[in-house]
C-alpha positions as CSV (number, residue, x, y, z in Angstrom):
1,X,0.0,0.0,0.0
2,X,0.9,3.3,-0.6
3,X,2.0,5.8,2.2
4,X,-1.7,8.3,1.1
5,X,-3.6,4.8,1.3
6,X,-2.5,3.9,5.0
7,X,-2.6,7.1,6.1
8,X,-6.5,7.3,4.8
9,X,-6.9,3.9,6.5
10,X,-5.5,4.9,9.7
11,X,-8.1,7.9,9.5
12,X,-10.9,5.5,8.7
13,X,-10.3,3.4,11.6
14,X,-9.9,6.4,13.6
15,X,-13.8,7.5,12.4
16,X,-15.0,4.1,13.2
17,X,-13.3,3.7,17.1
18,X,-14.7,7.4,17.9
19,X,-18.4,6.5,16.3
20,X,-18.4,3.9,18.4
21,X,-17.5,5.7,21.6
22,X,-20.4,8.4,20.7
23,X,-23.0,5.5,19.4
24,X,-26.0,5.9,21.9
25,X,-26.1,2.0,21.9
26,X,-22.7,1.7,23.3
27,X,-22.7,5.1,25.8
28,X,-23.4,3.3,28.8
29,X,-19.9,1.5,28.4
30,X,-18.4,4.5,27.3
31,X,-19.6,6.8,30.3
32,X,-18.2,3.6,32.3
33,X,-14.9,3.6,30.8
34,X,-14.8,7.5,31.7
35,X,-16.1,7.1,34.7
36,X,-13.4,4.8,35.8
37,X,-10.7,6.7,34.3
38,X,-11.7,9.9,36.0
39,X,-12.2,8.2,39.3
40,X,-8.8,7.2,39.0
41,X,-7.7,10.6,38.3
42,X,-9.6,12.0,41.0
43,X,-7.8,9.2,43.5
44,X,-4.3,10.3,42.2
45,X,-4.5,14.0,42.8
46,X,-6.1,13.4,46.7
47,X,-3.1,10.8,47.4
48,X,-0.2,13.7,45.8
49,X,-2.7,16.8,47.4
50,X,-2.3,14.6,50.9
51,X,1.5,13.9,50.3
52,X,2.1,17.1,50.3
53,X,0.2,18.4,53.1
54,X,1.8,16.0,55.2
55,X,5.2,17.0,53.9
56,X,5.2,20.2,54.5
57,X,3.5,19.7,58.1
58,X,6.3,16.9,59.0
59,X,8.3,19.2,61.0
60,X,5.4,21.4,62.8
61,X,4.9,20.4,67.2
62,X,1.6,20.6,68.4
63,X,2.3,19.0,71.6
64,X,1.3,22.3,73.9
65,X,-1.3,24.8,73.7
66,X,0.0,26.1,70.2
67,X,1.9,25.2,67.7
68,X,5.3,25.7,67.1
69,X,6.6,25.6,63.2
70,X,10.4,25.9,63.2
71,X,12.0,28.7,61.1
């Protein structure tokens, strides 16, 4: 095949894998697959926003009446 060829069959499959994504016959496994995927995201960034709270709160004493962050 010619290098024009593949590259229109490489944009057909591309049509076909994204109208199957939208199809309204298939969006209830799509919105699943997103679902997931965003979940996961969501999961990531509360374990790196926690990581670095903790981090930056490692050195801080709070064993009195106040806290004491060293300088």
């Amino acid at each position: 095949m010619q290098t024009a060829e593949l590259n229109r069959e490489k944009q057909g499959r591309k049509w076909l894998a994204w109208s199957f994504i939208i199809c309204p016959c298939h969006l209830p496994l799509s919105m699943a697959a997103l679902g997931i995927v965003f979940g996961a995201i969501y999961a990531v960034g509360l374990s790196i926003g926690f990581r670095h709270i903790r981090a930056a709160t490692k050195d801080i004493d709070c064993t009195g009446d106040e806290c004491v962050v060293p300088t």
